[in-house]
C-alpha positions as CSV (number, residue, x, y, z in Angstrom):
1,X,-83.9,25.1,-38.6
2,X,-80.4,24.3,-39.8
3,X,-79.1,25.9,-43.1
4,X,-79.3,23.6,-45.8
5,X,-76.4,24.3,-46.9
6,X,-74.6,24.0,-43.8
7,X,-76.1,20.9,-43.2
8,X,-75.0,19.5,-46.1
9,X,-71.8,20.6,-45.4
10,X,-71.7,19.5,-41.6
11,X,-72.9,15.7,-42.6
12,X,-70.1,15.3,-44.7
13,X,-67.2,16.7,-42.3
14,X,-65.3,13.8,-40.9
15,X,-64.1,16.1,-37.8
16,X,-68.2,17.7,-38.0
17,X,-69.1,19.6,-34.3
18,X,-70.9,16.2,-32.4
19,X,-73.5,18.3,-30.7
20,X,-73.9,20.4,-34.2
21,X,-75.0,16.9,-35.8
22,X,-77.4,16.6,-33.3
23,X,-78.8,20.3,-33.8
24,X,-79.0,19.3,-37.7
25,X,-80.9,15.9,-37.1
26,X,-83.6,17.4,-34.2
27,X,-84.1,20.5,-37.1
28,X,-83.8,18.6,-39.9
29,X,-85.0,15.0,-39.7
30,X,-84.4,14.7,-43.7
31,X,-80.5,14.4,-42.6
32,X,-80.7,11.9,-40.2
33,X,-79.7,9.2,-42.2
34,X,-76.5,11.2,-43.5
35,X,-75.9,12.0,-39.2
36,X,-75.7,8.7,-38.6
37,X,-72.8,7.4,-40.8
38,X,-70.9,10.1,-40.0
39,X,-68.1,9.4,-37.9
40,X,-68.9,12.2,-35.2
41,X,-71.9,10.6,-34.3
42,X,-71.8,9.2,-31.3
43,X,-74.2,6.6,-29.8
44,X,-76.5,9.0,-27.4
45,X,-77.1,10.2,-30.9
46,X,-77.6,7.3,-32.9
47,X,-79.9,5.6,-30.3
48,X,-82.2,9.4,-30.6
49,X,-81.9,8.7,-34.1
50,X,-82.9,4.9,-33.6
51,X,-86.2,6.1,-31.6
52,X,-87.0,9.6,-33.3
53,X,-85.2,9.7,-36.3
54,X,-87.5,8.9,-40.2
55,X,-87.6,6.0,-41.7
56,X,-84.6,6.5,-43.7
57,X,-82.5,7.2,-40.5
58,X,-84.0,4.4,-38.4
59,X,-83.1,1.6,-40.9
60,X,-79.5,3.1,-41.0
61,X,-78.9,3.6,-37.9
62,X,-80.4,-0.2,-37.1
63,X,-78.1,-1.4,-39.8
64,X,-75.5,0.0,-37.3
65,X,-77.2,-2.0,-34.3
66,X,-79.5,0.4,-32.8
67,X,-83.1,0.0,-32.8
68,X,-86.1,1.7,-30.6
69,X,-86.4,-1.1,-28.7
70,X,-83.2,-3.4,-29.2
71,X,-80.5,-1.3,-28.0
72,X,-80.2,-1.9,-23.8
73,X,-78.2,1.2,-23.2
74,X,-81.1,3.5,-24.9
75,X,-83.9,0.9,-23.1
76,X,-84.5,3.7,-20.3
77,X,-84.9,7.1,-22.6
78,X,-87.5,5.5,-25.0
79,X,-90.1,5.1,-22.2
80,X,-89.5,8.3,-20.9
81,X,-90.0,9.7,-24.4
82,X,-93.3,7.5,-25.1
83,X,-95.4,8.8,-21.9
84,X,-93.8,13.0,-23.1
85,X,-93.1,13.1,-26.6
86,X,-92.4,16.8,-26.6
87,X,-90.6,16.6,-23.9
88,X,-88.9,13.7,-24.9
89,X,-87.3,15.1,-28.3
90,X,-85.9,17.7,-26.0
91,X,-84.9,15.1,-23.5
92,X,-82.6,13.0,-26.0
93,X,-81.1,16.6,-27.6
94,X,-80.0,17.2,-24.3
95,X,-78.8,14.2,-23.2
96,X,-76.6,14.1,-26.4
97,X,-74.6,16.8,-24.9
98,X,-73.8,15.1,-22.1
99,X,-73.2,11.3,-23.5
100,X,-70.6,13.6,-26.1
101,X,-69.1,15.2,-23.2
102,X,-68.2,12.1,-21.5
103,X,-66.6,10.0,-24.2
104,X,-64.8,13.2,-25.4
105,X,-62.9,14.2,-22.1
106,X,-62.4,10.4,-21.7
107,X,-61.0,9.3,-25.0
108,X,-58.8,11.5,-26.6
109,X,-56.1,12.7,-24.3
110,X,-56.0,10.5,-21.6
111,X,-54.2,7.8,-21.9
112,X,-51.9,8.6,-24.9
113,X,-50.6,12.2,-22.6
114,X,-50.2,10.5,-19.8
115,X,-48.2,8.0,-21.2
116,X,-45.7,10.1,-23.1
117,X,-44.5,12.2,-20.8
118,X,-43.8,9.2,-18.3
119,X,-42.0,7.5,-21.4
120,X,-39.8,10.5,-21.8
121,X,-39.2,11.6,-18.4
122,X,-37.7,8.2,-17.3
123,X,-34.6,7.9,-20.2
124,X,-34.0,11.9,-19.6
125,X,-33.9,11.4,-15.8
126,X,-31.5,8.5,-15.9
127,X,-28.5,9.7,-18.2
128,X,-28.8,13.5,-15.7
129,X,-29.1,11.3,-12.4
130,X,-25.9,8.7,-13.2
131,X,-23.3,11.1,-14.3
132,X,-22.6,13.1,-11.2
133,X,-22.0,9.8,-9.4
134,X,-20.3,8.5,-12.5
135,X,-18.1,11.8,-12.6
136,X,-17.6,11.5,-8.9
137,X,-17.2,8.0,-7.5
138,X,-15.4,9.2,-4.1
139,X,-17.8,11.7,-2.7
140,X,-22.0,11.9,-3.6
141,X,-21.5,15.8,-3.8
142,X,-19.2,15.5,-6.9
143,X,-15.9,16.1,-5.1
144,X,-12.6,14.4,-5.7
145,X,-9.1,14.5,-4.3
146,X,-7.7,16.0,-7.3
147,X,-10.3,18.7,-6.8
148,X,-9.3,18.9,-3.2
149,X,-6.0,19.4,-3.9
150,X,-6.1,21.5,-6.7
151,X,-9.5,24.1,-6.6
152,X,-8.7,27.9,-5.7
153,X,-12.3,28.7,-5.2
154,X,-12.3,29.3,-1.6
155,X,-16.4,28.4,-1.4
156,X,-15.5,25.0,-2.4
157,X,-12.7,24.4,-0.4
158,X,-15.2,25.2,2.6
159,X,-17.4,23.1,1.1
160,X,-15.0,20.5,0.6
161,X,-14.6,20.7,4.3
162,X,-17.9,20.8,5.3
163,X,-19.2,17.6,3.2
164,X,-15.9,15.5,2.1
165,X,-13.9,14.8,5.5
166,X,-12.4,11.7,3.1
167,X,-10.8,14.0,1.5
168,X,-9.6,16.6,4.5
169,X,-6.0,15.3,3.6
170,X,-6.2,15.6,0.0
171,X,-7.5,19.5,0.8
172,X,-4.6,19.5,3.5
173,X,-2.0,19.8,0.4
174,X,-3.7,22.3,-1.5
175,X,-1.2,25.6,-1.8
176,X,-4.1,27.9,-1.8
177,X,-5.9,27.1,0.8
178,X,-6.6,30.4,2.5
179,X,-5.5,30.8,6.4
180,X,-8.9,29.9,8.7
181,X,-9.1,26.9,6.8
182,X,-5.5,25.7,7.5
183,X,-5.8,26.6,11.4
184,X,-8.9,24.9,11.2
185,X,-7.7,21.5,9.5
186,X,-4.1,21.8,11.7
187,X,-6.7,21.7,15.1
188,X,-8.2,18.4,13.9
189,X,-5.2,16.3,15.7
190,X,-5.4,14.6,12.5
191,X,-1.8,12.7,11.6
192,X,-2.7,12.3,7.7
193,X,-4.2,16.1,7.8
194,X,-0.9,17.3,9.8
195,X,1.2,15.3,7.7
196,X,-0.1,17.0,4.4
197,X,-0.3,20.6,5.9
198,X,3.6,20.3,6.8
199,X,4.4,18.9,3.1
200,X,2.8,22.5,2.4
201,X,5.5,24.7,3.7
């Protein structure tokens, strides 16, 4: 049997255990009226109430819409529990733990989580995913002429010639463009490329 004082306190706890409600109204039938109105009983444990609860708890909880034999979504447990009623006020305990788990992995986190973090992931992603291509409008890898012409980072200037040939001219003028890659651009045959590597010297 519950303590009465922790009873007491349970039935009036707006955020109350569910299944702890259901401990207190199996042990302690006097409570059953104060189970049902609180708002952490859920309707497993209103329609127990409905067939097992006194008479104090079955008017409340009928007040509520949930009678022995009037509620369709209890209409399979009462029989059960008429032909076994030991077995039934176990039966209806046990169920209560499962009807709780149900609604409480379903209704709290969800939807709402799901949502959110699609809401925030689409304005972050846009901003990031335009400003390289706003930064760069010549080349999709971010480069531009006046980075061609200009960079003395030799990786990039590979790079450049790797990914950009666009810009093969523009790298073509660069002063420090170290000596492979300048054999490398003068063997292309390329008039613009020639034209920019002999503006160099």
């Amino acid at each position: 049997m519950v303590d009465y004082d922790a009873a007491v306190a349970a039935v009036q706890d707006q955020n109350a255990d569910p299944i702890f409600l259901a401990k207190i109204a199996y042990e302690n039938p006097e409570f059953g009226a104060n189970v049902a109105v609180n708002p952490r009983a859920y309707p497993g444990l209103l329609r127990w109430l409905a067939e097992f609860g006194d008479e104090r708890a079955r008017e409340t909880v009928a007040q509520m819409g949930y009678t022995a034999n009037g509620t369709p979504a209890g209409a399979n447990q009462p029989a059960a529990a008429q032909a076994e009623p030991a077995a039934a006020q176990a039966d209806p305990y046990a169920a209560q733990q499962q009807s709780y788990a149900q609604p409480a992995a379903a209704q709290p986190a969800a939807d709402p989580y799901a949502q959110q973090p699609a809401a925030q992931a689409q304005p972050a992603a846009d901003p990031y995913a335009a400003s390289p291509y706003a930064q760069a409008p010549q080349n999709p890898y971010g480069f531009t002429a006046e980075i061609a012409r200009t960079t003395t980072d030799q990786m990039q200037m590979a790079e450049i010639a790797q990914k950009a040939p666009e810009l093969y001219a523009a790298l073509a003028q660069n002063p420090n463009l170290y000596p492979a890659l300048v054999d490398w651009l003068s063997q292309l045959g390329d008039p613009a490329v020639n034209a920019a590597l002999a503006s160099r010297q």
